[in-house]
N, C-alpha and C positions, 0 to 999 in steps of 0.2 A: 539338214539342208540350210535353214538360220545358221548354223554355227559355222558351215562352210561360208559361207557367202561374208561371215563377218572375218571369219581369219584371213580371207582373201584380200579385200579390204584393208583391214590393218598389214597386211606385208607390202602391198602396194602404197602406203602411208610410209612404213621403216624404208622402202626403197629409196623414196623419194628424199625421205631425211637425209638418208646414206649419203645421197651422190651429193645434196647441197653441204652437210658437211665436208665429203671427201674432199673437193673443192681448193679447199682452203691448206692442203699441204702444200703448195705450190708457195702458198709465201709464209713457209718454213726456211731457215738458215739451212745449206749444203751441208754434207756431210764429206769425208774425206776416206777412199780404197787407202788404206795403208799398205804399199807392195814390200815390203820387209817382214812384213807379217806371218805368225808359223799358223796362223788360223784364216783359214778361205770360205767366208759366207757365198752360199751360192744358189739362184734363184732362178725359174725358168721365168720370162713374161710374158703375158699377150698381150695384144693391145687392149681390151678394155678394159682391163688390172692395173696397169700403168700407177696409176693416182695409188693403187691398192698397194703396188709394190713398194711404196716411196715409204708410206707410213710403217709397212711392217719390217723393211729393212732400218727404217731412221730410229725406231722402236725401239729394233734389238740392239745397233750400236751405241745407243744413248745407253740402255740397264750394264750392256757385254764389254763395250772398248774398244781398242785399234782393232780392225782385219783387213785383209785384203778383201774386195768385192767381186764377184763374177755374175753377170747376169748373163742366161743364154733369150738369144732372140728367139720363136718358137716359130717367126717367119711370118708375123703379124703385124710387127712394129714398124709402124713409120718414119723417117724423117724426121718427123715433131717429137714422135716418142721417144728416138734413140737422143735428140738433143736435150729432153726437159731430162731424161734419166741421166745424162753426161754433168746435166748443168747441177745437178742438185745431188748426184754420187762423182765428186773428181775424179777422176783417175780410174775410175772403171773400168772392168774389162767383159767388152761385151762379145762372146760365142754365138757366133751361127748354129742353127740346128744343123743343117745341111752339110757342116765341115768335123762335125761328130762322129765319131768310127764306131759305129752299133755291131761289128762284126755278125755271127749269127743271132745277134738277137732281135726282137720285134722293136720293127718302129712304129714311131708313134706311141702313145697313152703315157708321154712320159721315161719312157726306155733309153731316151738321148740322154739325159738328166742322169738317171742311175749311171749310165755308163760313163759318161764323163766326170763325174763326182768321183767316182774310184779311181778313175787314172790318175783324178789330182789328189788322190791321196798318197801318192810316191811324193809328193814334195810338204800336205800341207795336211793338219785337221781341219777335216771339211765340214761344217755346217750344212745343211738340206734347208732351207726357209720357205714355206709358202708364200704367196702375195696374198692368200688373206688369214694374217694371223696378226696379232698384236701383242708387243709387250709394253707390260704395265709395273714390273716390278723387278727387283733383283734377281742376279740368276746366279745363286752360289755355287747351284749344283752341274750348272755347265762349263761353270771356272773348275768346277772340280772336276771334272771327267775330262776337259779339255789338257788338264795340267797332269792328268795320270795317262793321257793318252788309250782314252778309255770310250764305247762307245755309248748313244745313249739315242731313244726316240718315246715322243709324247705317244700317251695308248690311254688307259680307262682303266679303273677302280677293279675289274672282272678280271682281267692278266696283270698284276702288277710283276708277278715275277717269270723268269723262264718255265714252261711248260713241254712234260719230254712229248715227243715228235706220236710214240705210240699212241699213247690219251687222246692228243692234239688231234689224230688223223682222227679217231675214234667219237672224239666230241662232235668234230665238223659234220662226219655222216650222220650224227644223231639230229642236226638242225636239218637237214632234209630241203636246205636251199637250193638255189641254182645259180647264186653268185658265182663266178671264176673264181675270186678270193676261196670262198669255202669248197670248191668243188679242188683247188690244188693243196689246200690243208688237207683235206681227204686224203692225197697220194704225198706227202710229206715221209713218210716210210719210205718212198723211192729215192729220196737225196741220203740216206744212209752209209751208201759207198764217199761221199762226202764229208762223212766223219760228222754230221750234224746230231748231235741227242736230243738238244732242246730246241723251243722255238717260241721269240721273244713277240709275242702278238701288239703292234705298237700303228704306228701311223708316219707313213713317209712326209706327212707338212712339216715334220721339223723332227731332225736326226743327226745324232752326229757320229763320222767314221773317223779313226784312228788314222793317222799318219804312218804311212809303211804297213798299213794293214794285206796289201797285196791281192785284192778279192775279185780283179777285173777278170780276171780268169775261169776264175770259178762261176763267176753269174755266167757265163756262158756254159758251161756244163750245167749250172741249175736250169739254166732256155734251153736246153738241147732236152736233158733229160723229163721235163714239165713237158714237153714237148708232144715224145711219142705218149706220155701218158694222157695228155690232155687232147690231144689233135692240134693240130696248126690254127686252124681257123682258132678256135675255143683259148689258145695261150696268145693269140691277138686280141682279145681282148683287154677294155679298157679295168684294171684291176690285176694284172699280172705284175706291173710294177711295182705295187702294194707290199704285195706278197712277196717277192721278190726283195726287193728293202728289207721286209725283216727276215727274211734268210739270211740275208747279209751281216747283219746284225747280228741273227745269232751265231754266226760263225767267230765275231769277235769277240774273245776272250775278256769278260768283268762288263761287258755292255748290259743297261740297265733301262729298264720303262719308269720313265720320270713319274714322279709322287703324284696323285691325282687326289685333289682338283687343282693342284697349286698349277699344274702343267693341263691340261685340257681341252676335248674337242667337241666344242658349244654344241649343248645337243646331245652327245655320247659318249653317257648317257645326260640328263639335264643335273646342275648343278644348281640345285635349288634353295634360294634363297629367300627369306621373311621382306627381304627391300626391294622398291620397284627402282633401284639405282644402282651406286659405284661400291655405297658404303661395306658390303660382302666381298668384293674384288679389290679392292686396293689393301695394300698391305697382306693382305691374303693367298693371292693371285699373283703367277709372274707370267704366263702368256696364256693366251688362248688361238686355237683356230678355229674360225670361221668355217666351218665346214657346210658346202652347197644349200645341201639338203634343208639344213635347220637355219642359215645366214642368217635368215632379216623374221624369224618366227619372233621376234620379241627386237625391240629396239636398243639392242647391248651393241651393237656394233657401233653403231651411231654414235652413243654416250662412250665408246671407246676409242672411239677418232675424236672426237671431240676433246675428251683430256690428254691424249695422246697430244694433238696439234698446239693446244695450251703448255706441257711442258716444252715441246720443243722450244717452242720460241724462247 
């Protein structure tokens, strides 16, 4: 009961840090969409992420280099938002939800996102980036998969590599959850007509698809077929996009679950360190996401906008 009432406490302490740090991206130097670019970062936003997206896109083109920018609007964003993201991404290019062709698949939970990210993979390698992730350090390894045209998404230390789809189904009904993620690992033996063997268990905040990878098609047979297995109602849920991404994923030939912890999502599982600071993470560390659940259980966000917004400048 004490140890609730103190962790509650201290998150509402990190929150508060959070937003007066966040703050002060705003008078960080603009960044520049390079539209020549064969690499397309691309990022969904809502409005109260805004501040959130600035840092984690300014982040990763400061460690990554030229790209084109895409951010889609999720139908949140105001007037103010769309002008502070123009003023501070040039040349942006910003996508309505509403003008996204989800064909038979679910909307909403993020399903615009998937399905527009693959269409623009007929022109470009496409980056996936959440709004709350941060990079903090070199990214060789996505120079290098981006340069072999190769796929790749952050995941944890438990699946570093492809996992065949029999096991995969097999393990999930041993967890005896009631998540949608693990209830469609369960029926993963159904996309088999799909020619899928393995299946790369990772995390859709930050993925990257192949150029000419050609897979807008196929996620629609993977939502048709999740479908009658799952029920309708149950493959609307929030968590089918998940899963979904890394089907994707493992359909790509040489795509890879980035090294963990160097790649990682705060929280899962913890990345524990002897310091209550940077000194573990820098040089160490090349991004993290911020994932909900665990955001503000310890004050690394904070201390990570904070030196993030100090290199910028």
């Amino acid at each position: 009961m004490v140890k609730n009432i103190i962790d509650k406490l201290a998150k509402k302490r990190n929150i508060i840090k959070f937003n007066k740090a966040l703050l002060n991206v705003i008078e960080t130097p603009p960044i520049q969409s390079v539209e020549d670019s064969n690499v397309l970062v691309l990022s969904q936003v809502h409005h109260a992420a805004v501040k959130m997206s600035l840092i984690a896109i300014k982040s990763f083109v400061k460690k990554f280099g030229h790209c084109k920018i895409e951010l889609i609007n999720d139908g949140s964003l105001t007037e103010t938002d769309l002008s502070l993201l123009q003023q501070h991404i040039q040349g942006v290019t910003i996508v309505e939800i509403t003008d996204i062709d989800i064909a038979d698949c679910p909307k909403g939970g993020c399903w615009e996102r998937l399905c527009h990210l693959l269409k623009r993979t007929e022109d470009y390698y496409v980056i996936q980036l959440d709004s709350d992730t941060v990079t903090i350090g070199a990214l060789p390894e996505i120079h290098q998969q981006v340069n072999d045209n190769l796929g790749f998404s952050i995941g944890g230390p438990m699946f570093p590599d492809p996992v065949p789809i029999d096991y995969m189904s097999q393990l999930a009904e041993s967890w005896n959850v009631d998540h949608v993620q693990a209830k469609a690992e369960m029926n993963l033996v159904a996309l088999k007509d799909l020619h899928i063997t393995h299946y790369l268990r990772g995390c859709a905040a930050f993925a990257g698809f192949p150029k000419g990878s050609n897979l807008r098609t196929l996620l629609s047979e993977v939502s048709q077929t999740m479908e009658k297995q799952l029920g309708k109602e149950t493959w609307s849920e929030w968590g089918t996009e998940q899963f979904s991404s890394n089907v994707m994923q493992s359909l790509c030939q040489g795509s890879q679950i980035l090294n963990w912890p160097k790649y990682h999502n705060h929280g899962f599982p913890n990345y524990d360190t002897n310091h209550n600071g940077l000194s573990e993470y820098l040089g160490k560390v090349s991004l993290i996401h911020f994932i909900g659940p665990t955001r503000f259980s310890n004050d690394l966000y904070t201390k990570m906008i904070n030196h993030t917004i100090q290199t910028l400048r």
